[in-house]
N, C-alpha and C positions, 0 to 999 in steps of 0.2 A: 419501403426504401431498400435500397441494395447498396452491394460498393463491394472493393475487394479491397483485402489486406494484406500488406506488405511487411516483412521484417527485413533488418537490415542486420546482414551477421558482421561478427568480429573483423573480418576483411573489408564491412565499406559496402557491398554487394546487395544489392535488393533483391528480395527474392520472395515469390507471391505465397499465403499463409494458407491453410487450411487444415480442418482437424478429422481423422478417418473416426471409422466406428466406433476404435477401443478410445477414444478421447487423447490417443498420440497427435503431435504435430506434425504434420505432413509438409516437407518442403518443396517445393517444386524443382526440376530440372538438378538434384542433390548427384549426387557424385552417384552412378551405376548407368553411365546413357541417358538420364535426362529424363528418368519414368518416375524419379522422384523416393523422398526417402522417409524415414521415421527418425525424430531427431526433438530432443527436450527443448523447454524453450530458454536453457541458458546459452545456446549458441546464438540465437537472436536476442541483440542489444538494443536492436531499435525496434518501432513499430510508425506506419504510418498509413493513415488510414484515406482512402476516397469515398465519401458519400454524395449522395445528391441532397439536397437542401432545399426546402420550401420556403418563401419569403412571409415574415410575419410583422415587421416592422421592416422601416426604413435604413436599420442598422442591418439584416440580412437579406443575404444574396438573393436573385430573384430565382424563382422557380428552376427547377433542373439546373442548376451552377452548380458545379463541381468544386470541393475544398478539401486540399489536403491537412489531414491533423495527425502531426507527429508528436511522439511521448519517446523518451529516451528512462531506460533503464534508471532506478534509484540506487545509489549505493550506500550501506550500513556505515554509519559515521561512529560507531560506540556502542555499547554494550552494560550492563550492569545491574547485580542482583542488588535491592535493596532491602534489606531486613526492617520489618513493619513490627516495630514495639504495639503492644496491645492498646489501644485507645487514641494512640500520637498518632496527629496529624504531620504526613513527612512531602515531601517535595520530591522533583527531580534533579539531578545532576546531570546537564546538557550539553552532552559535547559541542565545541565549535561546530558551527556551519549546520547542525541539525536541524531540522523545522517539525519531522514527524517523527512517533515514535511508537512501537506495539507494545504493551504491556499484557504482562499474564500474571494472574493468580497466582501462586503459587505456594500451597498449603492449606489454604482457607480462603475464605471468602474477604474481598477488598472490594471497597468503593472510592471511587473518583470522584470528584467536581473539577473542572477545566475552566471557569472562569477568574480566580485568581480570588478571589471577594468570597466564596461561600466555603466555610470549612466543611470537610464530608465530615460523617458522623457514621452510627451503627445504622440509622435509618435515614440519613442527607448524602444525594448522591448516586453513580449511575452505578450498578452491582456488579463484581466483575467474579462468577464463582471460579473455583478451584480449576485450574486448568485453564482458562477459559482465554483466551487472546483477547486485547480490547484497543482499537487502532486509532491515536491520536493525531489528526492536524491542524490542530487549534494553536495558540502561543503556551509551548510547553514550561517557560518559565511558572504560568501561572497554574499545572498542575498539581493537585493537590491529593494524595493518597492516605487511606487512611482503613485500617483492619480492628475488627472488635475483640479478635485472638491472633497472639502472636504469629506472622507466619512471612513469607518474603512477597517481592516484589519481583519477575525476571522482566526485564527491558531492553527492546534494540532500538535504535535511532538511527533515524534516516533523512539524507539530505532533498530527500524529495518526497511530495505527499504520494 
């Protein structure tokens, strides 16, 4: 399968995507004549994508049908260290309008459960060690944190998965 990719910058503007050798984003026809430029990918806000698509059921397109799939940017709804008492099971504090949120270790090893029902413990639960990022998009009410030594929690939340 093939397709090209498109971001759409802060002006509205479609402009076709691709990534050179050093792993920069390469925009096409970018401000210097049109030969194209090196540019992060906070200036593109949108993305949307054209692939071709093979028919596998009755719900999808037939053979070579073209569809476009747009994702629009997530933005951080909140923020928050939480300090993990040794053995206590702690929760989130979820900003409005959040649905997804990254957590990281942060001083010691912490485990998760995300179903809402199973308390983690020192060995219940997904491990998340020191540093480590761990990306939630389940129902964040029902996350459940829980460290065997005292140490924190850092947390971003976001309105999109």
């Amino acid at each position: 399968m093939s397709g090209l990719i498109y971001g759409q910058t802060a002006g509205g503007k479609m402009v076709p995507l691709q990534v050179n050798d050093a792993g920069q984003l390469v925009v096409s026809g970018a401000a210097g004549g049109g030969s194209g430029g090196t540019s992060d990918t906070t200036e593109v806000t949108q993305l949307a994508v054209k692939v071709a698509v093979q028919s596998i059921d009755a719900k999808t397109p037939a053979a070579g049908a073209a569809r476009t799939v747009t994702a629009a940017a997530r933005t951080c709804t909140g923020r928050e260290t939480i300090p993990l008492a040794a053995g206590v099971v702690t929760t989130l504090t979820v900003p409005g309008g959040s649905i997804a949120a990254a957590i990281q270790a942060d001083g010691n090893t912490v485990r998760v459960t995300l179903n809402g029902a199973t308390a983690p413990s020192a060995t219940v639960g997904t491990r998340i060690d020191d540093g480590v990022i761990y990306y939630v998009d389940t129902a964040l009410a029902s996350v459940k944190l829980f460290a065997a030594v005292a140490c924190s929690a850092q947390v971003a939340y976001f309105d999109k998965a």
